[in-house]
N, CA, C, O and CB atoms as a CASP TS submission, in Angstrom:
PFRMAT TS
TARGET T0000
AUTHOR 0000-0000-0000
METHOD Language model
MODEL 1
PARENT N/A
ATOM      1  N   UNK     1     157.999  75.863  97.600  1.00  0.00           N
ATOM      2  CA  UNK     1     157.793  75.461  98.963  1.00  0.00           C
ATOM      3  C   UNK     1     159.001  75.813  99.820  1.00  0.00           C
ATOM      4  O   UNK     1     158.842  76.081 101.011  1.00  0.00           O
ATOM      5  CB  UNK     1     157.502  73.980  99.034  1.00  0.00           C
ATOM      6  N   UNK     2     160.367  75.822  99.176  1.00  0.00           N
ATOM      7  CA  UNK     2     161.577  76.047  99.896  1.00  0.00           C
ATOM      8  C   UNK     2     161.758  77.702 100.082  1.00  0.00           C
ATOM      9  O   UNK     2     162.618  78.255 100.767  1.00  0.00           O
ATOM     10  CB  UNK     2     162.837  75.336  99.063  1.00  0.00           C
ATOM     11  N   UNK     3     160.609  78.402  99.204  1.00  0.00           N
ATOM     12  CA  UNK     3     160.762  80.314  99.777  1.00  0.00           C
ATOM     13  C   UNK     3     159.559  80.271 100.514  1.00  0.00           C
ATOM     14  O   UNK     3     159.585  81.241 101.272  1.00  0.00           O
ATOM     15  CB  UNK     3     160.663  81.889  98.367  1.00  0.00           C
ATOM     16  N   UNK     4     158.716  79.750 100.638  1.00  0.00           N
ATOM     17  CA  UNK     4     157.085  79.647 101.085  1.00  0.00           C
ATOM     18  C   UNK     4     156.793  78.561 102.092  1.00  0.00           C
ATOM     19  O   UNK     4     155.684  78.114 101.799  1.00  0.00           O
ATOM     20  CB  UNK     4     156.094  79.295  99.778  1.00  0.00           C
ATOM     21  N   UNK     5     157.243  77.978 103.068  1.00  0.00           N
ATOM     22  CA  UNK     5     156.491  76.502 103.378  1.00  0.00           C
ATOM     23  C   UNK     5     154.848  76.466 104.027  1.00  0.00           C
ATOM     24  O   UNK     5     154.202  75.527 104.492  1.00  0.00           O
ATOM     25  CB  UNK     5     157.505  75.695 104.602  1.00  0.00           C
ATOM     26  N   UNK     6     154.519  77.844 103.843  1.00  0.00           N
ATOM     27  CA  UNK     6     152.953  77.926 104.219  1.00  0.00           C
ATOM     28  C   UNK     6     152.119  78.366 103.332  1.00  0.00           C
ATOM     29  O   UNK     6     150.998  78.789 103.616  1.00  0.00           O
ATOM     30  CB  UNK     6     152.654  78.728 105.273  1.00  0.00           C
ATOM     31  N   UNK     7     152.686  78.291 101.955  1.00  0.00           N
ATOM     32  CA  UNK     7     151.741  78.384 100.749  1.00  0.00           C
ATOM     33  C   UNK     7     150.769  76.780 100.272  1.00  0.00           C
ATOM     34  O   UNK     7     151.113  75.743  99.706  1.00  0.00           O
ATOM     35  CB  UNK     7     152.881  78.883  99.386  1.00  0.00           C
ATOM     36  N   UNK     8     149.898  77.109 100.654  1.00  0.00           N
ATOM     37  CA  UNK     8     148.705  76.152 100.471  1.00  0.00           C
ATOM     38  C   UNK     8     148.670  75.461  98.970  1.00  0.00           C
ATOM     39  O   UNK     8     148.782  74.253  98.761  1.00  0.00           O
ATOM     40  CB  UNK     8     147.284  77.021 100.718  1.00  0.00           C
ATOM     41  N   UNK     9     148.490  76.480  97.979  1.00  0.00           N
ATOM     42  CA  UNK     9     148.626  76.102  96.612  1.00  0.00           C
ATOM     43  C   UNK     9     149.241  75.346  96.596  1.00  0.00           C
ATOM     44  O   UNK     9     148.735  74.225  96.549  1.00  0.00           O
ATOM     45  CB  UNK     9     148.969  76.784  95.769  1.00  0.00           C
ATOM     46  N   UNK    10     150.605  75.467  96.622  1.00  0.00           N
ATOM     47  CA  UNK    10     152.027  74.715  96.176  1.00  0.00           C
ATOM     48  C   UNK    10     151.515  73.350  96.332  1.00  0.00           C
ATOM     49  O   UNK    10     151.438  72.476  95.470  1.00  0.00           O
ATOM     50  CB  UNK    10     153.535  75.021  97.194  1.00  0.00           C
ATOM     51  N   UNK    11     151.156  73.303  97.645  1.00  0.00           N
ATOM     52  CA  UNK    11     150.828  71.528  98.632  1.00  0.00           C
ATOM     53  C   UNK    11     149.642  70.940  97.967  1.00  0.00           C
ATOM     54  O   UNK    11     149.490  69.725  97.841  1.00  0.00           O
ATOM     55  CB  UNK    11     150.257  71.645 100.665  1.00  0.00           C
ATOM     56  N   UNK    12     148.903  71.730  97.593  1.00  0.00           N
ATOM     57  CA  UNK    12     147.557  71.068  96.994  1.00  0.00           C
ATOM     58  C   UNK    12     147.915  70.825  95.485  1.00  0.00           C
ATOM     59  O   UNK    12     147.673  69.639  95.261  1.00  0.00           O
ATOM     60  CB  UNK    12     146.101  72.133  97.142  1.00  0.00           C
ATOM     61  N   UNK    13     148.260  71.275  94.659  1.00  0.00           N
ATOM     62  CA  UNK    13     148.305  71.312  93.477  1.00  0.00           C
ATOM     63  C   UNK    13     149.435  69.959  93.035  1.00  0.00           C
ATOM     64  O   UNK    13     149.248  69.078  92.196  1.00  0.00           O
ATOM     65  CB  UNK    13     148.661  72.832  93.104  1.00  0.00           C
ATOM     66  N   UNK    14     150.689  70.189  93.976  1.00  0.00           N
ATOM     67  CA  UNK    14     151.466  68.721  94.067  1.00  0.00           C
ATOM     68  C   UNK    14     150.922  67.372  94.942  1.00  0.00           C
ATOM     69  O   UNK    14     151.583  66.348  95.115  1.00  0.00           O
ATOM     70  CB  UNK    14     152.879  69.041  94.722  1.00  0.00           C
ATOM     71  N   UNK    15     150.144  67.516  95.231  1.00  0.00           N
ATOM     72  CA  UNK    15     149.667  66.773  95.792  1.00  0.00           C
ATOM     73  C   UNK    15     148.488  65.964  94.491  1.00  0.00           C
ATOM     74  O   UNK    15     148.403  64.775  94.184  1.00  0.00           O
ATOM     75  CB  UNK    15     149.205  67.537  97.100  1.00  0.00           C
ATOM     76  N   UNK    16     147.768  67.075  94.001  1.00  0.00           N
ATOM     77  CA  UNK    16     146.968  66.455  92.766  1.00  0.00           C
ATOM     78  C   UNK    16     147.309  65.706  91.908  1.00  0.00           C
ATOM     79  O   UNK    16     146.827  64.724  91.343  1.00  0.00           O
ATOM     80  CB  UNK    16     146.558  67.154  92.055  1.00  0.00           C
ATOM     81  N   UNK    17     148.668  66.566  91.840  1.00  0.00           N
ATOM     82  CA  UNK    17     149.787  65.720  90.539  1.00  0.00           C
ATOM     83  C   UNK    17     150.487  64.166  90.906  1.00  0.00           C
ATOM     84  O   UNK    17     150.572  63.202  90.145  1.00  0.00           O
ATOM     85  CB  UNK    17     151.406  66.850  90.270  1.00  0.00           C
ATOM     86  N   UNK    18     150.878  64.256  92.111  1.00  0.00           N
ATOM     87  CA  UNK    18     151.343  63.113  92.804  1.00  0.00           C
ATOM     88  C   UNK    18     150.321  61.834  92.492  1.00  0.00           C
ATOM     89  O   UNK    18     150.671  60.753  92.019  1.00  0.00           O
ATOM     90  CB  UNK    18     151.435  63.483  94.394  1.00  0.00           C
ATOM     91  N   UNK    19     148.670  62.310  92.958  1.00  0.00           N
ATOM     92  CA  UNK    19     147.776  61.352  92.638  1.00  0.00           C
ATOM     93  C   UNK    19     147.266  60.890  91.308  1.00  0.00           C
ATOM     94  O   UNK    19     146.703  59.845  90.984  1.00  0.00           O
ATOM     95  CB  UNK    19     146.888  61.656  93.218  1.00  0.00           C
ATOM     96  N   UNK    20     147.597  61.893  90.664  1.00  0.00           N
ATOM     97  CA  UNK    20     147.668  61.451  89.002  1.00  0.00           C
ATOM     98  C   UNK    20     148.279  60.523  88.239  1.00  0.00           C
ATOM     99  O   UNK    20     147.912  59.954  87.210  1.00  0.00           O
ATOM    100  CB  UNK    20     148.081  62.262  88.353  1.00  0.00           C
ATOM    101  N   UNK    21     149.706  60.415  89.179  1.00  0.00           N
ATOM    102  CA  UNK    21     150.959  59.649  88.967  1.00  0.00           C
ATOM    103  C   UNK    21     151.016  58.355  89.737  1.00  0.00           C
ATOM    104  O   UNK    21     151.968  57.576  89.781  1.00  0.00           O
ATOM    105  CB  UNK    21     152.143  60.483  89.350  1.00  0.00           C
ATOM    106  N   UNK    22     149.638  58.229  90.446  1.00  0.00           N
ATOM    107  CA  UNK    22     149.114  57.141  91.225  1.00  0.00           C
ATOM    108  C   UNK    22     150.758  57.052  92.228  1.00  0.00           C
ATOM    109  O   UNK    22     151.259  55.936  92.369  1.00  0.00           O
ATOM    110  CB  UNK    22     148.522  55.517  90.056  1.00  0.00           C
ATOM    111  N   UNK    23     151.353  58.098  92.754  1.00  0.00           N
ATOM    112  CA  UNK    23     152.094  58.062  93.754  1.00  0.00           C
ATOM    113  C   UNK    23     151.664  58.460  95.243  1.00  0.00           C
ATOM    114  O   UNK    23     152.170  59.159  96.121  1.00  0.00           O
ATOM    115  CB  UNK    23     153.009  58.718  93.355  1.00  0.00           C
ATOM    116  N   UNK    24     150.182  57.485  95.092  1.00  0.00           N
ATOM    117  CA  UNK    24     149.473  58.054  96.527  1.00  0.00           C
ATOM    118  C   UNK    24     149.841  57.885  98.076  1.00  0.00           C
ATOM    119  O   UNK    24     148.922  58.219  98.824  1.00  0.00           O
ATOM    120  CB  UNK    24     148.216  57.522  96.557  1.00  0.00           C
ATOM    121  N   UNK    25     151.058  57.410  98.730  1.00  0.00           N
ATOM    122  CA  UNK    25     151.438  58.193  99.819  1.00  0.00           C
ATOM    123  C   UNK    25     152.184  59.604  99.520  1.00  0.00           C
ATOM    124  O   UNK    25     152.039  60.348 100.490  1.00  0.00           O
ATOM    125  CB  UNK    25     152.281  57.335 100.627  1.00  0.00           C
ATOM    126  N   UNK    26     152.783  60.078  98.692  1.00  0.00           N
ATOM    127  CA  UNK    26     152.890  61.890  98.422  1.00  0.00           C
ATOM    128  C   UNK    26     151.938  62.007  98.211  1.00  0.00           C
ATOM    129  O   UNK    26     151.465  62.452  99.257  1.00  0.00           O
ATOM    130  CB  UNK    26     153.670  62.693  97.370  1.00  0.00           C
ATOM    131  N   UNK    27     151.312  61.938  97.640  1.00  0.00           N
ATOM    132  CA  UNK    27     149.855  63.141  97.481  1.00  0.00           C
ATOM    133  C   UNK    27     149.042  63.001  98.626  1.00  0.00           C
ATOM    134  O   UNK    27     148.135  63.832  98.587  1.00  0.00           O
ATOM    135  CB  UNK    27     148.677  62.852  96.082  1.00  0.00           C
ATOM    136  N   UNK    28     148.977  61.872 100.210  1.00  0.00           N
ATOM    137  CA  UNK    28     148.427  61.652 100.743  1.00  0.00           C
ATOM    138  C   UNK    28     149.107  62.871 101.239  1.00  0.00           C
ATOM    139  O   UNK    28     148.661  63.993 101.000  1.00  0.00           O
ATOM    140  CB  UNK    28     148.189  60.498 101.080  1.00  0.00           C
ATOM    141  N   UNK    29     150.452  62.608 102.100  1.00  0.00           N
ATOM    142  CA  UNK    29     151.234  63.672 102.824  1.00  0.00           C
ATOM    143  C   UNK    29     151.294  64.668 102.290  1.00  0.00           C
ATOM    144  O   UNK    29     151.596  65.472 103.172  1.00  0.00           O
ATOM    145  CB  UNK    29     152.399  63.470 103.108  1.00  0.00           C
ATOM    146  N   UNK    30     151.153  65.435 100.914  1.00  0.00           N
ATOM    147  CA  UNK    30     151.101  66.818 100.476  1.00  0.00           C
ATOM    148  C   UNK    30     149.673  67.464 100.692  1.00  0.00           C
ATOM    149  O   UNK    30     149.512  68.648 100.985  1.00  0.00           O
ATOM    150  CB  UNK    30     151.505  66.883  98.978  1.00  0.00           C
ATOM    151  N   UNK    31     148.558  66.456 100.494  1.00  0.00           N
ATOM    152  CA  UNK    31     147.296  67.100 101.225  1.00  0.00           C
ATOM    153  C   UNK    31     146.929  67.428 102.745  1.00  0.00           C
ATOM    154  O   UNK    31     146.097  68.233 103.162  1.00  0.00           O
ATOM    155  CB  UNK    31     146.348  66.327 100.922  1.00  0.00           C
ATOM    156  N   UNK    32     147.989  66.373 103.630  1.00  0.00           N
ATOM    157  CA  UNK    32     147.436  66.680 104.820  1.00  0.00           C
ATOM    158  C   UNK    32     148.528  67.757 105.057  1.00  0.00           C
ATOM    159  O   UNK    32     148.125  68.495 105.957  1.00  0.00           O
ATOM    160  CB  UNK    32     147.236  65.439 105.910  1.00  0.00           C
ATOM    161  N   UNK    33     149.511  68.067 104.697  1.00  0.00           N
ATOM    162  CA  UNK    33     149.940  69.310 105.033  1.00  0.00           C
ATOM    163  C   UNK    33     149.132  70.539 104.487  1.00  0.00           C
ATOM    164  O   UNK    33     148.920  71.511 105.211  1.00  0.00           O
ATOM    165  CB  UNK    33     151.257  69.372 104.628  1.00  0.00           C
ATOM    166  N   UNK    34     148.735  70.480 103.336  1.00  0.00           N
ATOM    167  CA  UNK    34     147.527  71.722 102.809  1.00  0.00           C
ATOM    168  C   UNK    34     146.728  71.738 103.752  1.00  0.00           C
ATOM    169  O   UNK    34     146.403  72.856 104.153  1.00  0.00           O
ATOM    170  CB  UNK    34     146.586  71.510 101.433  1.00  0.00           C
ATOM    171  N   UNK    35     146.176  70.615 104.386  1.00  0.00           N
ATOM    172  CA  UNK    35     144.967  70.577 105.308  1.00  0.00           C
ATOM    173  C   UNK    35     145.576  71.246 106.674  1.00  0.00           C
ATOM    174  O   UNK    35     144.763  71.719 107.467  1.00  0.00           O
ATOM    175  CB  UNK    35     144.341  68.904 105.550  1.00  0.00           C
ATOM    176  N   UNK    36     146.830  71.299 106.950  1.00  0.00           N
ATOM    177  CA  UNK    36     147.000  71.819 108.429  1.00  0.00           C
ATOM    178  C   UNK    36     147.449  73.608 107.851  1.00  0.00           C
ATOM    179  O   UNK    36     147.306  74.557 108.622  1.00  0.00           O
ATOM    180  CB  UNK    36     148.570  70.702 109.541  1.00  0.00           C
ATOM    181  N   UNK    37     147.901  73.757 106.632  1.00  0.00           N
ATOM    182  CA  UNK    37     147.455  75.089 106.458  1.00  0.00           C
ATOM    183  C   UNK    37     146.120  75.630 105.955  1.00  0.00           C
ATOM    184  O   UNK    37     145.919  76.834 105.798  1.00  0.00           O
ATOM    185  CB  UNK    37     148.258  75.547 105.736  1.00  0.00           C
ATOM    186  N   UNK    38     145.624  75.108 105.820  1.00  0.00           N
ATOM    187  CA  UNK    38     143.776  75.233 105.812  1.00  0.00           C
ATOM    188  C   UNK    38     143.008  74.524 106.290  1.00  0.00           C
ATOM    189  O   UNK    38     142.949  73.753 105.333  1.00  0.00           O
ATOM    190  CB  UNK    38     143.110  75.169 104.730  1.00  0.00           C
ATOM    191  N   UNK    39     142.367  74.128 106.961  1.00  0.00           N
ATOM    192  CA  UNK    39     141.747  73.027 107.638  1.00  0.00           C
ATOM    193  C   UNK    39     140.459  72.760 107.055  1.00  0.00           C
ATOM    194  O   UNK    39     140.194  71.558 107.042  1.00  0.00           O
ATOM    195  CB  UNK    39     141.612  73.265 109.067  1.00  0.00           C
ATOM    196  N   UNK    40     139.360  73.702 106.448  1.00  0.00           N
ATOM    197  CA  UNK    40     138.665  73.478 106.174  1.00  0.00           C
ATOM    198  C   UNK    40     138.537  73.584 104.614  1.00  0.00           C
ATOM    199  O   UNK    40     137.473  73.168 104.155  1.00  0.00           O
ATOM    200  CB  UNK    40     138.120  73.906 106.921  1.00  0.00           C
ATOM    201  N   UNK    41     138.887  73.771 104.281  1.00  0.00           N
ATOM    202  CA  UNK    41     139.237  73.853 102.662  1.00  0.00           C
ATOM    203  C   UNK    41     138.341  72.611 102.255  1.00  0.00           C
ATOM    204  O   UNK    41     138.782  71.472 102.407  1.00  0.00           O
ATOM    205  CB  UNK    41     141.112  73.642 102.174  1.00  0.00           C
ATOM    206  N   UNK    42     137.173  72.825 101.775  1.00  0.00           N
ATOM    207  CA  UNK    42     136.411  71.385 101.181  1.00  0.00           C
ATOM    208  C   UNK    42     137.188  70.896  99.552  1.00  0.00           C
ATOM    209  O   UNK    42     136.996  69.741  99.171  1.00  0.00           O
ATOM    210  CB  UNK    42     134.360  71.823 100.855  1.00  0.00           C
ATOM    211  N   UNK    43     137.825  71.612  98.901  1.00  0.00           N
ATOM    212  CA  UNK    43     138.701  70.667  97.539  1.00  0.00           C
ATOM    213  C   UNK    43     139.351  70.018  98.094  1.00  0.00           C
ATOM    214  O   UNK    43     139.212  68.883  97.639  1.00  0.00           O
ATOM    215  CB  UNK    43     139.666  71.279  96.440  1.00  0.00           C
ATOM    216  N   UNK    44     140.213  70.041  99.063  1.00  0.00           N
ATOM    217  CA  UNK    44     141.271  69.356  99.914  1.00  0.00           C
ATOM    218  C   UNK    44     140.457  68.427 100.655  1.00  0.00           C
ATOM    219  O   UNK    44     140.989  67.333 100.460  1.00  0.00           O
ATOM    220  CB  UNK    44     142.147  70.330 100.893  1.00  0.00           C
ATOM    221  N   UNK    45     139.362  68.257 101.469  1.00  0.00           N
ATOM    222  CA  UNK    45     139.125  67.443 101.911  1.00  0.00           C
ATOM    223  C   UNK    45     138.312  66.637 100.952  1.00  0.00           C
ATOM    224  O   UNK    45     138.163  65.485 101.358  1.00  0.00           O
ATOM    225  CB  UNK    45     138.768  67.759 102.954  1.00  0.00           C
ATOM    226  N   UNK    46     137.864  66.832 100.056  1.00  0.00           N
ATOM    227  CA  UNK    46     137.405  65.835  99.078  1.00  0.00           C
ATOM    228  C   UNK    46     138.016  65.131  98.241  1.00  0.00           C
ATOM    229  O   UNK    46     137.574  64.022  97.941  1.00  0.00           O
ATOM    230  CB  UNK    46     136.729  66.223  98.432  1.00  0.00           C
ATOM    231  N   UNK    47     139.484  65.767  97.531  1.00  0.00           N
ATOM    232  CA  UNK    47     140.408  65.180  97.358  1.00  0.00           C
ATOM    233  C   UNK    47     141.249  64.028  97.810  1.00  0.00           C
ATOM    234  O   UNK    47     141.801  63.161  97.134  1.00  0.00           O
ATOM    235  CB  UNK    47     140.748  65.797  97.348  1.00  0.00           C
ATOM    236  N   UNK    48     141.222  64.217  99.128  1.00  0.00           N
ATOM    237  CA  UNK    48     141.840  63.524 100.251  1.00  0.00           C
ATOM    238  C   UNK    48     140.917  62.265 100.269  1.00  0.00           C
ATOM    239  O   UNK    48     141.387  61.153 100.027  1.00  0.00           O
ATOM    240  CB  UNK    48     141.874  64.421 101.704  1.00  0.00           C
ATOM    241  N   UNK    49     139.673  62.442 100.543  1.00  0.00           N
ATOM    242  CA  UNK    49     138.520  61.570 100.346  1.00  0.00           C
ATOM    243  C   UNK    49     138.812  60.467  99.712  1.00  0.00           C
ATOM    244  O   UNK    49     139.125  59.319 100.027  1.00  0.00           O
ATOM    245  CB  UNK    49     137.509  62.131  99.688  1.00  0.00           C
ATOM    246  N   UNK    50     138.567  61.332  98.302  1.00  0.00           N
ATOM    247  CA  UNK    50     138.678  60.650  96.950  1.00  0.00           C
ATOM    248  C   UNK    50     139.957  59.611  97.078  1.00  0.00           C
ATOM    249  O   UNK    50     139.792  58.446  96.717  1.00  0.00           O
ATOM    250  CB  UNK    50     138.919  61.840  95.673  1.00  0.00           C
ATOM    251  N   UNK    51     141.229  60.045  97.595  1.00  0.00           N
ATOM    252  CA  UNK    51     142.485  59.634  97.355  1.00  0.00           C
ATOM    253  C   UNK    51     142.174  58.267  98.616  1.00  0.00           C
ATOM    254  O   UNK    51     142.829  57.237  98.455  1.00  0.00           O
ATOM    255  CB  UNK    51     143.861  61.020  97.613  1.00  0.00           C
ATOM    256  N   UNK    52     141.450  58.315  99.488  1.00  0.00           N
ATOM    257  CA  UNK    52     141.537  56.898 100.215  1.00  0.00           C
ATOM    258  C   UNK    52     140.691  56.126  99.789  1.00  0.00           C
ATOM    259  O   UNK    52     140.721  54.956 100.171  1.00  0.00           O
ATOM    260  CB  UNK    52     141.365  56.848 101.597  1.00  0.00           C
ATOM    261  N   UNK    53     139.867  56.495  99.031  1.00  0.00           N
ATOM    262  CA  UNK    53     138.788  55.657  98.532  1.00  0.00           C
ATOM    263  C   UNK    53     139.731  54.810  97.795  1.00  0.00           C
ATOM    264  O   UNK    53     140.380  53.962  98.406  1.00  0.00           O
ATOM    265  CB  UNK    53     137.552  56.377  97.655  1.00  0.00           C
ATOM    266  N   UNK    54     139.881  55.003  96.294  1.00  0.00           N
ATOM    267  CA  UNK    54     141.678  54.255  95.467  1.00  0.00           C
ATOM    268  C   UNK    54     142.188  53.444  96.388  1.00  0.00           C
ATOM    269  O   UNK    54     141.962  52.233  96.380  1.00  0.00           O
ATOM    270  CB  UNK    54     143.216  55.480  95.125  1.00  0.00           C
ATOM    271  N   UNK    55     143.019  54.110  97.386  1.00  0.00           N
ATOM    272  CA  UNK    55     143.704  53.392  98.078  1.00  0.00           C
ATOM    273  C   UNK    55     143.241  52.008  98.752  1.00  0.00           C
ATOM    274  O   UNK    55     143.808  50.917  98.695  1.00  0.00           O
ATOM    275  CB  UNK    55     144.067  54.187  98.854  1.00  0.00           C
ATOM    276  N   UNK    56     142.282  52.294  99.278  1.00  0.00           N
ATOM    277  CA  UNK    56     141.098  51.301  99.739  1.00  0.00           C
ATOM    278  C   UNK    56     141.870  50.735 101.465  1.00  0.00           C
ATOM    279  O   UNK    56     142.531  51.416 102.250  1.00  0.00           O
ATOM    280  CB  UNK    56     140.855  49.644  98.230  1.00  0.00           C
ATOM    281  N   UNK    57     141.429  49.209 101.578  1.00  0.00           N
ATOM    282  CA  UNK    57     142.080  48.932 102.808  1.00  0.00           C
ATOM    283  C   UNK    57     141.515  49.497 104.034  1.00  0.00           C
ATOM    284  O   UNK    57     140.407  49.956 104.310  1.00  0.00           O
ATOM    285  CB  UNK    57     143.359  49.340 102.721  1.00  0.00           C
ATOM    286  N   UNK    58     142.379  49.363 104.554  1.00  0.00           N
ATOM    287  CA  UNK    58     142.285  49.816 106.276  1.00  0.00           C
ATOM    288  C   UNK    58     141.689  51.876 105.573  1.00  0.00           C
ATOM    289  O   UNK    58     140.723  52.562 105.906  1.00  0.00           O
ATOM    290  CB  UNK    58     144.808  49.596 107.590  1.00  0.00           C
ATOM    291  N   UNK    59     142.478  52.069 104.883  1.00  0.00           N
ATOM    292  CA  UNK    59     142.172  53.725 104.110  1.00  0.00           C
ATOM    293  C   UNK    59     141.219  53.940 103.668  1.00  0.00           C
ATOM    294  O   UNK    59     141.108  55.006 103.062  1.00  0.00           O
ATOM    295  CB  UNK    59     142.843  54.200 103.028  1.00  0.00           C
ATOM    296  N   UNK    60     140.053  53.013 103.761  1.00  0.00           N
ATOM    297  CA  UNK    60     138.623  53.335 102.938  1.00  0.00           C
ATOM    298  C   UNK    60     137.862  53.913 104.235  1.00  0.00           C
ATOM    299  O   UNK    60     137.141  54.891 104.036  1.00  0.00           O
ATOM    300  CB  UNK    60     137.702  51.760 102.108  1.00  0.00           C
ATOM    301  N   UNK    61     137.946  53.437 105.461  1.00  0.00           N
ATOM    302  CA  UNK    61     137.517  54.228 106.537  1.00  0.00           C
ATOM    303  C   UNK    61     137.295  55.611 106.623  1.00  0.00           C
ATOM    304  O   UNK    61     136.300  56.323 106.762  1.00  0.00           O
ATOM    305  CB  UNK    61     138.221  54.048 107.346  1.00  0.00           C
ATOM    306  N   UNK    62     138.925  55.851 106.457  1.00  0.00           N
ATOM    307  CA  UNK    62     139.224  57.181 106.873  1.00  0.00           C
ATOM    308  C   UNK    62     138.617  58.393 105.752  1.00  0.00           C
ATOM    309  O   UNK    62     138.549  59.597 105.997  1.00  0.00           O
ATOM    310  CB  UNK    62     140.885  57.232 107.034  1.00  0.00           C
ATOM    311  N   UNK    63     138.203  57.709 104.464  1.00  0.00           N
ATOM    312  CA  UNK    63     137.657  58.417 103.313  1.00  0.00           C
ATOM    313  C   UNK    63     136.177  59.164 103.858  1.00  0.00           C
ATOM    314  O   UNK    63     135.901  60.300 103.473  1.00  0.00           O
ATOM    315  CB  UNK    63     137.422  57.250 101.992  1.00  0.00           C
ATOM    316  N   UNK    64     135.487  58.584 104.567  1.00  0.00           N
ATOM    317  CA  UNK    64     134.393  58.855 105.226  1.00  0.00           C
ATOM    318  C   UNK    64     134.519  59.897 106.184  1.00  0.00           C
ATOM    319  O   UNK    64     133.631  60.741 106.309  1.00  0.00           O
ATOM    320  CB  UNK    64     133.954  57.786 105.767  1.00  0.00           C
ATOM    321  N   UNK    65     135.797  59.904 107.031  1.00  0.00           N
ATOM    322  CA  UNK    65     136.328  61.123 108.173  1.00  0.00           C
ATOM    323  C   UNK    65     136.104  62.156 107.242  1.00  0.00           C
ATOM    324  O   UNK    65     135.099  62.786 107.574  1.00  0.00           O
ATOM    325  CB  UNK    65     138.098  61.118 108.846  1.00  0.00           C
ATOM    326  N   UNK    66     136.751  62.698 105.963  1.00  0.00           N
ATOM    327  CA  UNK    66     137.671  63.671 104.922  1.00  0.00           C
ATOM    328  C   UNK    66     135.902  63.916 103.708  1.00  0.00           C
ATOM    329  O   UNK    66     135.585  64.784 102.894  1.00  0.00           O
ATOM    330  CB  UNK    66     139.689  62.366 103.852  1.00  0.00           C
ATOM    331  N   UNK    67     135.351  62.920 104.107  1.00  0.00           N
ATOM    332  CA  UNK    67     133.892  62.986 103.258  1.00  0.00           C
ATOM    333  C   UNK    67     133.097  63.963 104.021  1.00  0.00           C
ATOM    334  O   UNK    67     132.372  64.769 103.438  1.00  0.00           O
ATOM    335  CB  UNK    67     132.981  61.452 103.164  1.00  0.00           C
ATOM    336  N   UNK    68     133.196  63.927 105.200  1.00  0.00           N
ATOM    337  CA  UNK    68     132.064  63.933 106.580  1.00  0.00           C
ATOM    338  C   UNK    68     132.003  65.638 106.781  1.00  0.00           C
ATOM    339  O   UNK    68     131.099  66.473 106.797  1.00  0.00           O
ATOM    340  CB  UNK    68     132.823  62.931 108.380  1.00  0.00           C
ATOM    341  N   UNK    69     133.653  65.666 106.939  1.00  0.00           N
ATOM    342  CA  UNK    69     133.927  67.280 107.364  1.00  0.00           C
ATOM    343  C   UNK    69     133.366  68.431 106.667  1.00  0.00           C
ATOM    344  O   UNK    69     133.624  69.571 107.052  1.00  0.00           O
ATOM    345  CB  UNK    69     135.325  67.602 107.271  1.00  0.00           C
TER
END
């Protein structure tokens, strides 16, 4: 990411890992940066989905925005 900061992979793939590690604000912020270098990317937005659903809260809303798109 420090030779690349607009490589998509990098952000998505750490971002997966982050949520694996149930360290879900990084993996929240490593997807929505994938998402502003791809916007429509449906793994990323289902991911993202997925990741507020877990989270739940006030964040179960927004799972439906990231579902919808």
């Amino acid at each position: 990411m420090k030779l690349d900061p607009n490589h998509f992979k990098a952000y998505y793939n750490r971002a997966f890992c982050y949520d694996k590690l149930c360290d879900y604000q990084s993996a929240e912020n490593d997807y929505l940066t994938a998402l502003k270098l791809q916007p429509n990317n449906v793994n990323t937005l289902h991911h993202l989905g997925t990741l507020m659903e877990k989270v739940g809260g006030d964040k179960l809303y927004k799972s439906l925005d990231y579902f919808n798109q």
